[in-house]
VOPAGU-2260 file (C-alpha; in pm, 1 decimal, decimal comma):
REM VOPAGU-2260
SITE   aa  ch    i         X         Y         Z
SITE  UNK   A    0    9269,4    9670,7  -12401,1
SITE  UNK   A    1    9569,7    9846,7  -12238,0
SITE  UNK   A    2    9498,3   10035,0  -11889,8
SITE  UNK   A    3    9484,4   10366,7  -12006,1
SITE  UNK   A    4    9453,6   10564,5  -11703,2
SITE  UNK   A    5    9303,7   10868,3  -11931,7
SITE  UNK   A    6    9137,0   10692,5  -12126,1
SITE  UNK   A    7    8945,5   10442,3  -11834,6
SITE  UNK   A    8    8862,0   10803,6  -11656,4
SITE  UNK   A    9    8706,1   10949,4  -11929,5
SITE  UNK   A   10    8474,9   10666,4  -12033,0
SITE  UNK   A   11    8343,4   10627,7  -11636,5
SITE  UNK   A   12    8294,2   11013,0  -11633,6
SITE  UNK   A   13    8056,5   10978,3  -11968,2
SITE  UNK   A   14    7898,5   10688,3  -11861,2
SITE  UNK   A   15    7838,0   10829,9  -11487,9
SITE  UNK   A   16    7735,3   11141,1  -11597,8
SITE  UNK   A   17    7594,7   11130,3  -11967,9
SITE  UNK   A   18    7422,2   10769,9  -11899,6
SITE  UNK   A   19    7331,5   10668,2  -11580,1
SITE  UNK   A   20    7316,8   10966,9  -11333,0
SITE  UNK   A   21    7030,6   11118,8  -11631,2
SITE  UNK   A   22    6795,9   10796,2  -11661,8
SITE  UNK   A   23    6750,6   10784,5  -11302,0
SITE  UNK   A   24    6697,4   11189,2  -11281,9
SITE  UNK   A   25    6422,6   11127,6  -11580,4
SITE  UNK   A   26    6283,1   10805,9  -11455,9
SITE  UNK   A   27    6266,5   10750,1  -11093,1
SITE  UNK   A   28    6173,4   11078,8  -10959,3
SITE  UNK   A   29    5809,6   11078,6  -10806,9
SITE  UNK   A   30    5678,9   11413,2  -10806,4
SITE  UNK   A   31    5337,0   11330,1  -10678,9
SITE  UNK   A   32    5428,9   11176,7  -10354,1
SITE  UNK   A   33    5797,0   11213,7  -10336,2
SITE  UNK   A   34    6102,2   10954,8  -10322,4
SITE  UNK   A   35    6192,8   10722,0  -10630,9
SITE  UNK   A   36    6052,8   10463,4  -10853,6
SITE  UNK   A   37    6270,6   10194,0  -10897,8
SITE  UNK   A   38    6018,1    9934,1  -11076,8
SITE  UNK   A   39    6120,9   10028,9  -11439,5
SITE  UNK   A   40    6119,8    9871,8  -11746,8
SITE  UNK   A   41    6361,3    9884,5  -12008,7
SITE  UNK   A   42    6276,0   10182,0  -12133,9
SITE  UNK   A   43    6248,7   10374,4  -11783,7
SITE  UNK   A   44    5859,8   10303,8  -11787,7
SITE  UNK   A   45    5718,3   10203,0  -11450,7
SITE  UNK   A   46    5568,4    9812,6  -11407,1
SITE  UNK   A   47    5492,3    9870,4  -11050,7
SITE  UNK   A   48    5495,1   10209,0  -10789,7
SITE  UNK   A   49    5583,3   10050,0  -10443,1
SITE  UNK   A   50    5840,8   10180,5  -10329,0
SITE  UNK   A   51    6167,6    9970,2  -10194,0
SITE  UNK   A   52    6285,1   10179,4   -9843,3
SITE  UNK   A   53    6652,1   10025,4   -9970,2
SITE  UNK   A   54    6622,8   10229,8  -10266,9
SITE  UNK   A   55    6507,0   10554,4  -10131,5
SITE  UNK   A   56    6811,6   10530,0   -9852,0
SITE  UNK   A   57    7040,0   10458,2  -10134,0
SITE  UNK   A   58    6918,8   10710,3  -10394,6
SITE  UNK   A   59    6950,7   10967,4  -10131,0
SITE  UNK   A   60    7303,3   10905,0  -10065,4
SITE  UNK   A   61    7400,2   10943,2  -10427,4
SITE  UNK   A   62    7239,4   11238,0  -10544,7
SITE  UNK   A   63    7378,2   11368,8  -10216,1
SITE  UNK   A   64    7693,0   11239,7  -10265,1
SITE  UNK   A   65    7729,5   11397,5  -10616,5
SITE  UNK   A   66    7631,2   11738,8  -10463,6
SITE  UNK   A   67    7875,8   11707,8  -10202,9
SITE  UNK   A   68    8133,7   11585,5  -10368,2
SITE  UNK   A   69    8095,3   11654,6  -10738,5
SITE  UNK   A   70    7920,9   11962,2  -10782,9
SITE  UNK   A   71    7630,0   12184,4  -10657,1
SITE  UNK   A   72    7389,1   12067,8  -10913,8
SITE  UNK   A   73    7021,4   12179,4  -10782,2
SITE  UNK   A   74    6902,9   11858,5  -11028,3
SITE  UNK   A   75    7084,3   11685,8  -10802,1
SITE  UNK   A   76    6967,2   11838,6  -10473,3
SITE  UNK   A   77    6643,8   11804,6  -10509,4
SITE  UNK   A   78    6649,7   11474,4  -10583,1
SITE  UNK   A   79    6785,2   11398,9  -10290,9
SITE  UNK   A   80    6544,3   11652,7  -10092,7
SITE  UNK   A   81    6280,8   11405,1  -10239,4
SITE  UNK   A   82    6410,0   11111,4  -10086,7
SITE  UNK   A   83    6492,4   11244,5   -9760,1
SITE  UNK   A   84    6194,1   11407,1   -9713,3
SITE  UNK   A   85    5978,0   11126,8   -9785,2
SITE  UNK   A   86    6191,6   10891,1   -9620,3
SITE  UNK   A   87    6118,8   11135,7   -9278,3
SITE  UNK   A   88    5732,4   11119,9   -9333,9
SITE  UNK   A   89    5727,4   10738,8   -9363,3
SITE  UNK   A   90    5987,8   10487,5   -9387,2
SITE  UNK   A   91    6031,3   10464,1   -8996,6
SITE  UNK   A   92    5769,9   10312,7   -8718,6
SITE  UNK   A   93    5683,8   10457,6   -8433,9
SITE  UNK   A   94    5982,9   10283,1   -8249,7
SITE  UNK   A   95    6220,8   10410,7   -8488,3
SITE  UNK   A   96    6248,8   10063,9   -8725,1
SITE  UNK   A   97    6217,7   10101,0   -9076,5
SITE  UNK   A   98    6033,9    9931,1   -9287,1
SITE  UNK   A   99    6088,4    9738,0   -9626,2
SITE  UNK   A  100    5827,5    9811,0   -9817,0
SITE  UNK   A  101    5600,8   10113,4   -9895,2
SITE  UNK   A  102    5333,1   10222,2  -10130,0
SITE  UNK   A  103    5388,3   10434,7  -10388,2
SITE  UNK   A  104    5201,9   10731,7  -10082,0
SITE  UNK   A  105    5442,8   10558,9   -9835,0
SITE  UNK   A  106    5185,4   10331,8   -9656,6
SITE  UNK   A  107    5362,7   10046,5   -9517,6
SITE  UNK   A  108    5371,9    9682,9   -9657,2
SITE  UNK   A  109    5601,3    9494,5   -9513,2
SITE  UNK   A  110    5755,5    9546,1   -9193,5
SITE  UNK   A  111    6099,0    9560,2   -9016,6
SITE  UNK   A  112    6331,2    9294,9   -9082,2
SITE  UNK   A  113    6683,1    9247,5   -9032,8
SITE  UNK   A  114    6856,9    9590,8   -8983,6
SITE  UNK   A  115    6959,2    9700,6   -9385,8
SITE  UNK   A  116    6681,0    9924,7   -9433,0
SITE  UNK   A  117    6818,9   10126,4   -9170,4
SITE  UNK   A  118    7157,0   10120,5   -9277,1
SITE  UNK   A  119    7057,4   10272,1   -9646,7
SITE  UNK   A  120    6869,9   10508,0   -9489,4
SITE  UNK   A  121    7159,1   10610,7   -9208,9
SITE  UNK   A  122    7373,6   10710,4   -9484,1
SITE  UNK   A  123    7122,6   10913,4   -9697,2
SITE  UNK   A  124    7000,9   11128,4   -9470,2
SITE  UNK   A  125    7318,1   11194,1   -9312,0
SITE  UNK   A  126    7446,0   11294,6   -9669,1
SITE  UNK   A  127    7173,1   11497,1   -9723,3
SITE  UNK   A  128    7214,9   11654,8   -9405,0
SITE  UNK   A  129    7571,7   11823,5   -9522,0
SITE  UNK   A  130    7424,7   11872,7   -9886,7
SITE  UNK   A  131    7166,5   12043,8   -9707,8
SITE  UNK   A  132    7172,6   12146,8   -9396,0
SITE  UNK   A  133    6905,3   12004,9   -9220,7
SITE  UNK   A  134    6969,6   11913,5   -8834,2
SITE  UNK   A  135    6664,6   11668,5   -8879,4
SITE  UNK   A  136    6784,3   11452,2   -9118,5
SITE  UNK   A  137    7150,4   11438,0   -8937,3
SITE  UNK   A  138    7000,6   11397,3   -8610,8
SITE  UNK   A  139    6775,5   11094,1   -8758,3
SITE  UNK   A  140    7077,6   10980,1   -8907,2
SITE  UNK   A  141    7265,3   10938,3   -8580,4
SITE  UNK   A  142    6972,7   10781,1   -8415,5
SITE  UNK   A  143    6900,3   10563,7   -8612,3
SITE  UNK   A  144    7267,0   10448,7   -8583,6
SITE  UNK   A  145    7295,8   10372,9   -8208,9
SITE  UNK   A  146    6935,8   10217,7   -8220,5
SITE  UNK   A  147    7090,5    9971,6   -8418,3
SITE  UNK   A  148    7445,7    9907,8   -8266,6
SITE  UNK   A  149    7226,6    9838,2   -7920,4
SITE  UNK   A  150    7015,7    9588,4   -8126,3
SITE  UNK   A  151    7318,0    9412,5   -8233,5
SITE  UNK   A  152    7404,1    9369,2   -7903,5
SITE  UNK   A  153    7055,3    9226,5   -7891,7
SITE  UNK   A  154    6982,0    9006,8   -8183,5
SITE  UNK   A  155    6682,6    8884,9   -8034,8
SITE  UNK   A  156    6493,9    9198,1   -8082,0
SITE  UNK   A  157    6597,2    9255,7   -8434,1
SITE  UNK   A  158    6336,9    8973,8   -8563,1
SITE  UNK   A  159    6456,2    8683,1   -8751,8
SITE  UNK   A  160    6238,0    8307,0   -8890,9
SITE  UNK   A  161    6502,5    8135,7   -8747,8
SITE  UNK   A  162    6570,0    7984,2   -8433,1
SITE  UNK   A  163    6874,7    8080,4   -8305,9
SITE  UNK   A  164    6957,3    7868,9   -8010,0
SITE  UNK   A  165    6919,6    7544,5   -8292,3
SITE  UNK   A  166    7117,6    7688,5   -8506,9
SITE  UNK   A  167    7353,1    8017,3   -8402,9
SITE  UNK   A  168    7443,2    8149,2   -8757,1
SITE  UNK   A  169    7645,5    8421,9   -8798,3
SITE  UNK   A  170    7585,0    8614,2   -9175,5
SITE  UNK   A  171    7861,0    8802,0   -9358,7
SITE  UNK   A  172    7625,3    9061,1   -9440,1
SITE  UNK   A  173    7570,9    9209,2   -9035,9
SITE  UNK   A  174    7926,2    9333,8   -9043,6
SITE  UNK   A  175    8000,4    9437,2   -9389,4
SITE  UNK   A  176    7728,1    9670,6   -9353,5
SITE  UNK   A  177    7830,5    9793,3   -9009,9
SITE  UNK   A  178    8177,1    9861,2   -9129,8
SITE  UNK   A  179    8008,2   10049,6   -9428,2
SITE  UNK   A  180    7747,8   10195,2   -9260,2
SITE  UNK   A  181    8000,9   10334,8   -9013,3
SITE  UNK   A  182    8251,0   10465,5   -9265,4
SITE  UNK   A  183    7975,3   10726,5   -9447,9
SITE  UNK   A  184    7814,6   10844,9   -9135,9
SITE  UNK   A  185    8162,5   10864,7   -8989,9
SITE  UNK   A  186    8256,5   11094,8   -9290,7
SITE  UNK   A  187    7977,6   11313,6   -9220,1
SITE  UNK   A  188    7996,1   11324,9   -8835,6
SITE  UNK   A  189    8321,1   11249,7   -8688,2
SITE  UNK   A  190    8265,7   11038,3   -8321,6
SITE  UNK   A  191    8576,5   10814,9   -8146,8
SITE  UNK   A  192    8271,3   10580,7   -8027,2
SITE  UNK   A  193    8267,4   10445,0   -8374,5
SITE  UNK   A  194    8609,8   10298,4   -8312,4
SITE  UNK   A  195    8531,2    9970,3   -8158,4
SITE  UNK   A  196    8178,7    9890,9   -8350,6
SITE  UNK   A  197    8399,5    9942,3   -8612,1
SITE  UNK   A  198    8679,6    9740,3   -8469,6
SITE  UNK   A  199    8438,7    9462,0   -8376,2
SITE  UNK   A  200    8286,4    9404,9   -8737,7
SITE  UNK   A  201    8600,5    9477,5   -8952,0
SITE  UNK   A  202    8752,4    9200,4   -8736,9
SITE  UNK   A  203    8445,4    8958,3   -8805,7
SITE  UNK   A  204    8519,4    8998,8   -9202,1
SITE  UNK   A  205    8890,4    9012,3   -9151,3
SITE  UNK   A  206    8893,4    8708,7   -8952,4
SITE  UNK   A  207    8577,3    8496,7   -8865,2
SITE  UNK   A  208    8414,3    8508,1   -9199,2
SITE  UNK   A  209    8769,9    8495,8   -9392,4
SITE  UNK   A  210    8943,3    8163,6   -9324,6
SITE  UNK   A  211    9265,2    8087,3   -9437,1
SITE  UNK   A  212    9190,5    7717,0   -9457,4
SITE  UNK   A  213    8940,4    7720,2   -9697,2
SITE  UNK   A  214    9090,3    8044,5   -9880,5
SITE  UNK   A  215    8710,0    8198,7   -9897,3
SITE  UNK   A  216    8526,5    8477,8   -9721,7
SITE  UNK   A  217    8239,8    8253,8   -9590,8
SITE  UNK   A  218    7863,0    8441,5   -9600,2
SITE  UNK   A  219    7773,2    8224,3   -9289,1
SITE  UNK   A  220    7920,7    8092,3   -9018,5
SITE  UNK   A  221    7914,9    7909,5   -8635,9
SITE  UNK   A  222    7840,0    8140,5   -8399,3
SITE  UNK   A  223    8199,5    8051,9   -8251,3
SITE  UNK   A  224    8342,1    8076,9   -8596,8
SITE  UNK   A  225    8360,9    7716,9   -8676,8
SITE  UNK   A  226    8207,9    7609,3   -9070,3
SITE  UNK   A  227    7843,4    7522,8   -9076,4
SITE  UNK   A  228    7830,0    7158,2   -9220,0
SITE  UNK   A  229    7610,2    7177,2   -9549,9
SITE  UNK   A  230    7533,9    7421,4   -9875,8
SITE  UNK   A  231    7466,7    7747,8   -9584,5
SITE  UNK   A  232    7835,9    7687,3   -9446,9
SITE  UNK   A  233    8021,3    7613,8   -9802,0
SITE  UNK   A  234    7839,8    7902,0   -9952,9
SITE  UNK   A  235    8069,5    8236,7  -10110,3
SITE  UNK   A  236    7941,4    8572,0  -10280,2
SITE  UNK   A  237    8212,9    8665,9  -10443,3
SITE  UNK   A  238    7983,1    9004,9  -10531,0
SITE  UNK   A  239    7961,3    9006,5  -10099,7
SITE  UNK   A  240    8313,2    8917,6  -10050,6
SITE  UNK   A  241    8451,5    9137,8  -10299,3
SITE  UNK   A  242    8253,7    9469,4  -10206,5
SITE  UNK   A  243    8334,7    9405,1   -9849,2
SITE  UNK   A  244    8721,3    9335,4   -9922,6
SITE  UNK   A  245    8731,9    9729,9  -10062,7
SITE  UNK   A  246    8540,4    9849,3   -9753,9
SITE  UNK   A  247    8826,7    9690,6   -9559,0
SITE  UNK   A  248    9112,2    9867,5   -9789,6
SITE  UNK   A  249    8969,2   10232,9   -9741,8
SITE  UNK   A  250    8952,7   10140,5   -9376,7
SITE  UNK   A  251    9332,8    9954,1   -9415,3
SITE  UNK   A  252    9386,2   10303,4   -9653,5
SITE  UNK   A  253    9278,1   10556,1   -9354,2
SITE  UNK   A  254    9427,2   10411,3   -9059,9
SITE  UNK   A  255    9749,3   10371,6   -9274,7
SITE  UNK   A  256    9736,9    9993,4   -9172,4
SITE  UNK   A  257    9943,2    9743,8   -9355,0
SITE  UNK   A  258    9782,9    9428,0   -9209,4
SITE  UNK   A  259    9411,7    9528,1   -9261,7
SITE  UNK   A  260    9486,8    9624,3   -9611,6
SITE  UNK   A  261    9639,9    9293,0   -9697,8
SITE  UNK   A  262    9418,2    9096,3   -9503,4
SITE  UNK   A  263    9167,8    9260,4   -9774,2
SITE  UNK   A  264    9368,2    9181,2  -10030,3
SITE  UNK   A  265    9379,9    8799,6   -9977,3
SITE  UNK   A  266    8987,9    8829,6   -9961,2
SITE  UNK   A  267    8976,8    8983,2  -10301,5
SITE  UNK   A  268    9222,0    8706,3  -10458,9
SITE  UNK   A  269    9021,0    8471,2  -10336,1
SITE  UNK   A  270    8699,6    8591,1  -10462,6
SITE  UNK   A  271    8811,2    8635,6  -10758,9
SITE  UNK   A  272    8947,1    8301,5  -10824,0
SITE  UNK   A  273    8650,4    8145,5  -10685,9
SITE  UNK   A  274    8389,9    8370,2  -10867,5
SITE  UNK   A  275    8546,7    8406,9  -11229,5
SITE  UNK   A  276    8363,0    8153,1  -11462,7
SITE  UNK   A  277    8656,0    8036,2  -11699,5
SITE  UNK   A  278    8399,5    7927,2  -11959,2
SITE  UNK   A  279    8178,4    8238,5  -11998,4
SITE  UNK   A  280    8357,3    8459,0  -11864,6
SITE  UNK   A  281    8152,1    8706,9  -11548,0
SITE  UNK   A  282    8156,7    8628,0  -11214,6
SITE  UNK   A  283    7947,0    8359,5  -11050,8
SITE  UNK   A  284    7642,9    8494,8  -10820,8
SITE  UNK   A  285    7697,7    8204,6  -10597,3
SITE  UNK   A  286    7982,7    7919,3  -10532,6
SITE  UNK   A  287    8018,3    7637,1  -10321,8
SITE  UNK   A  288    8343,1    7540,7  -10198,8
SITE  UNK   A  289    8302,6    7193,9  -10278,2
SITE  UNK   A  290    8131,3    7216,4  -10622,2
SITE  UNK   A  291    7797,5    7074,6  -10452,6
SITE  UNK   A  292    7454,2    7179,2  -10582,8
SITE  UNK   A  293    7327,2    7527,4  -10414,2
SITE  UNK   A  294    7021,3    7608,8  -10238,8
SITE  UNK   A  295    7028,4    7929,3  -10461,2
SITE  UNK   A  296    6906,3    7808,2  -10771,4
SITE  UNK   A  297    7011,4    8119,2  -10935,1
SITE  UNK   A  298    7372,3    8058,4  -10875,9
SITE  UNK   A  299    7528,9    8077,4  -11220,6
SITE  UNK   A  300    7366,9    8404,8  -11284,1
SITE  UNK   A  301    7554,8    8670,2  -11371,7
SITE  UNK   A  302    7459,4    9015,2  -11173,9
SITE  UNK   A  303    7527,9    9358,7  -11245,6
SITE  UNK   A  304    7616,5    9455,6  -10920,6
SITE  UNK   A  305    7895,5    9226,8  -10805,3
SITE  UNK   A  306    8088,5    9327,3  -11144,0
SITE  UNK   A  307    8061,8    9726,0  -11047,8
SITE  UNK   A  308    8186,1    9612,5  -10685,2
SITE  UNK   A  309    8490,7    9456,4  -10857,4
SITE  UNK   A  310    8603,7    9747,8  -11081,5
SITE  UNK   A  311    8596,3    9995,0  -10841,7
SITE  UNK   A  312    8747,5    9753,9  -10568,7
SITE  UNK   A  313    9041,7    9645,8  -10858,7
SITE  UNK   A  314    9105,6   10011,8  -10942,3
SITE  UNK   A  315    9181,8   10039,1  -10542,6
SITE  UNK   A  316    9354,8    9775,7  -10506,7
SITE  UNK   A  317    9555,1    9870,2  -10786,7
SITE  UNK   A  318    9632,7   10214,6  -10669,8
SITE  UNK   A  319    9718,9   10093,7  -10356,9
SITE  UNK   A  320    9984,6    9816,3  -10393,3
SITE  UNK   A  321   10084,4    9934,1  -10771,0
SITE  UNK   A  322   10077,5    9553,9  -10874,7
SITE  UNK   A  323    9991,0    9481,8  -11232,9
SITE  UNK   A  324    9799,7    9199,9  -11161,8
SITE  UNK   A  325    9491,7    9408,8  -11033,7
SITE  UNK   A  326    9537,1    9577,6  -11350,3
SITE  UNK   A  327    9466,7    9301,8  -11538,8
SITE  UNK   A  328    9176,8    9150,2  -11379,1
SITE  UNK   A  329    9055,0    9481,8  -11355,6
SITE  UNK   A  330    9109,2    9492,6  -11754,6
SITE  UNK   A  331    8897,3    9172,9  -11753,2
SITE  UNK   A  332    8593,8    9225,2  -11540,3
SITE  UNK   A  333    8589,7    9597,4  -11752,9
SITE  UNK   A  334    8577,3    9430,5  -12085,3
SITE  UNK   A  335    8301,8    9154,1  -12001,3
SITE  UNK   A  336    8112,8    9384,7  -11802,2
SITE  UNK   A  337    8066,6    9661,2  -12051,9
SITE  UNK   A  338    8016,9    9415,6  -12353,7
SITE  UNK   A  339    7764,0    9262,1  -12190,0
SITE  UNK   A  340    7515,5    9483,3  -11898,5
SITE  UNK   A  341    7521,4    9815,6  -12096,7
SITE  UNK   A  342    7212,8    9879,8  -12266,8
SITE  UNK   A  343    7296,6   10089,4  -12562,4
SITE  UNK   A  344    6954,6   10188,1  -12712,9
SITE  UNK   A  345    6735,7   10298,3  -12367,4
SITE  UNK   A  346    7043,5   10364,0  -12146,6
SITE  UNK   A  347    7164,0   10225,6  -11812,1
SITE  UNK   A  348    7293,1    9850,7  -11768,1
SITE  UNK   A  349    7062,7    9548,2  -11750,3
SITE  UNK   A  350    7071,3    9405,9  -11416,2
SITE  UNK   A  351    7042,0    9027,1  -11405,7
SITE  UNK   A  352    7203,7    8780,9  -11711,1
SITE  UNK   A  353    7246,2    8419,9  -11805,3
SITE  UNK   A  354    7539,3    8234,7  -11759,3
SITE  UNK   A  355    7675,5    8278,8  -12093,7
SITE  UNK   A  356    7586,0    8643,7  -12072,5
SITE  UNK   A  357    7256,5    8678,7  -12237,1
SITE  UNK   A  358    6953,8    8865,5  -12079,2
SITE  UNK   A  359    6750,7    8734,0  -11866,9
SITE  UNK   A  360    6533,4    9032,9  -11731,5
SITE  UNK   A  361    6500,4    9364,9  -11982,1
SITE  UNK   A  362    6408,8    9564,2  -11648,9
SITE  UNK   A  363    6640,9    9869,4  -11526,1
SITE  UNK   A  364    6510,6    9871,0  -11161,7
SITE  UNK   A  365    6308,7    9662,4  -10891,5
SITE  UNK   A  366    6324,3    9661,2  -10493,0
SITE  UNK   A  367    6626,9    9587,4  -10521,4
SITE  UNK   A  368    6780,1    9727,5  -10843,4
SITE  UNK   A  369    6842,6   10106,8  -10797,9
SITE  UNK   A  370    7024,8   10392,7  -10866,4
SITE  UNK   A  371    7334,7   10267,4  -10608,5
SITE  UNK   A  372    7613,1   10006,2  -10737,6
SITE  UNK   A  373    7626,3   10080,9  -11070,7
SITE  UNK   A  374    7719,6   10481,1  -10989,2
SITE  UNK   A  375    7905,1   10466,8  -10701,0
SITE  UNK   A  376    8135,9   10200,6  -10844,8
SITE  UNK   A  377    8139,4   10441,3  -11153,4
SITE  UNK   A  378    8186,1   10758,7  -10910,0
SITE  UNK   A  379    8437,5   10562,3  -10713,7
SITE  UNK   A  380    8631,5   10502,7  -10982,0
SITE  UNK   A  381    8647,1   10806,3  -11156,0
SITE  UNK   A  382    8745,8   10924,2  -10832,6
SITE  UNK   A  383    9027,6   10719,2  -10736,1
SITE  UNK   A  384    9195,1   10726,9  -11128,4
């Protein structure tokens, strides 16, 4: 395969909007009680009705994000109308957390944790807002943000099963949400207080968790930056690493800064080099640095999502720095990826594989798998070609 610009384009465009985009539309949408279904089957069928609060943040955004920036589809407007609007009845406690889990009639299973269900649900409502209109959403939106900057400050408060004074672990995933998080509500509602939140955490990727010594953006490490002896400390995602190196090269992109964006470009060699399996072909779920065993036993899995993260983050890469060598991996993750997660017969990709790129689960969605990396690495994409 040759990269043919065209050609590339018109194949994301198809399978964005003749594929994907339509099995959620026909699958997900709850009509009874509002929000999406994500527990599908192959076939689009349902195995389960809870309701992931991930998801319905992150299915917002999309059909949002489509309306806003693709076209004023009301398909796609409502969509989103259902997942803000439930989201507002019941994916929040009464001190303004949200939770993880729901019932299919958005009764509460599992509570708080960690701060990502508020991120997903940050940048949904504040896309909805412009594809809408509605001050409620927006101002929930912008809540919900400062609520959790201040519990940043305060990790205490957020909740955690570990105990931080006996072991102070910083985690990747804090800031390369933050820096994400910040970017689409940023978009939506310009503030200069975003500058140093935004600042702080795109200098804890650039620097803390990326070390030059080891050549790896680290998921977890000292809370003075030092490595964390052990499988926690030697542990990369190059899916993490690489989908957080692109969030740093639209920041690098917009503030027109040279050091950010190769800063993010070292990350992205390096996850690449450390991900790629050079017998299968895919990229690893997990590596350690020192070819020890894992505590993830699923480590040699090949996800969907950390191959959409890498097209879209190649393409950008590419477009930015002209170098053919994006190109090419680009060409590479494109060709494994749509031999192998494209289902051909029911539609959408298959989530989870073996190593050697058979399936392991049949299933198009779970709490987890959604409407989200697939498209927006498709959208992104067609976007930037």
């Amino acid at each position: 395969m040759n990269f043919d610009r065209k050609k590339i384009k018109d194949l994301y465009r198809k399978e964005l909007f003749d594929n994907v985009i339509p099995f959620w539309l026909k699958y997900s949408l709850d009509e009874e009680f509002g929000g999406f279904i994500s527990q599908l089957d192959r076939e689009g069928t349902p195995y389960g009705k809870d309701k992931s609060v991930w998801v319905q943040g992150r299915a917002t955004w999309l059909f949002s994000k489509l309306y806003n920036h693709i076209e004023k589809n009301p398909d796609w407007l409502y969509a989103a109308r259902l997942g803000a609007d439930f989201i507002k009845k019941f994916a929040f406690d009464e001190s303004g957390r949200a939770f993880f889990r729901l019932t299919q009639d958005g009764k509460p299973i599992n509570k708080p944790w960690s701060i990502f269900s508020e991120t997903f649900l940050i940048i949904g409502l504040a896309h909805y807002a412009k594809a809408s209109g509605d001050e409620l959403s927006l101002e929930q939106a912008v809540k919900t943000y400062w609520n959790l900057v201040s519990l940043l400050d305060n990790p205490e408060k957020i909740g955690s099963n570990t105990v931080y004074e006996n072991y102070p672990v910083k985690g990747h995933a804090i800031p390369m949400i933050m820096v994400a998080t910040t970017q689409e509500l940023r978009e939506i509602v310009p503030d200069d207080r975003y500058q140093p939140v935004m600042k702080k955490y795109l200098g804890e990727i650039l620097w803390v968790h990326a070390r030059d010594d080891v050549q790896a953006l680290l998921e977890n490490v000292n809370s003075d930056g030092s490595m964390i002896p052990g499988p926690e400390g030697r542990c990369v995602n190059p899916g993490h690493a690489i989908e957080s190196a692109w969030f740093c090269l639209r920041e690098g992109q917009k503030l027109e800064d040279k050091n950010i964006i190769k800063r993010a470009l070292e990350i992205l060699d390096w996850s690449l080099r450390l991900g790629w399996d050079e017998e299968y072909g895919g990229l690893f779920y997990f590596v350690d640095l020192a070819n020890r065993p894992l505590d993830q036993l699923e480590w040699d899995m090949k996800l969907w999502w950390p191959h959409t993260e890498a097209l879209y983050a190649l393409l950008l890469a590419y477009e930015l720095t002209g170098d053919e060598k994006y190109a090419q991996w680009f060409i590479k993750i494109h060709e494994w990826s749509f031999a192998h997660f494209p289902d051909k017969e029911y539609g959408e990709w298959y989530g989870y594989l073996h190593r050697d790129g058979s399936i392991s689960h049949t299933l198009k969605g779970n709490l987890w798998k959604g409407p989200f990396h697939l498209p927006r690495a498709l959208l992104y994409s067609y976007l930037v070609l």
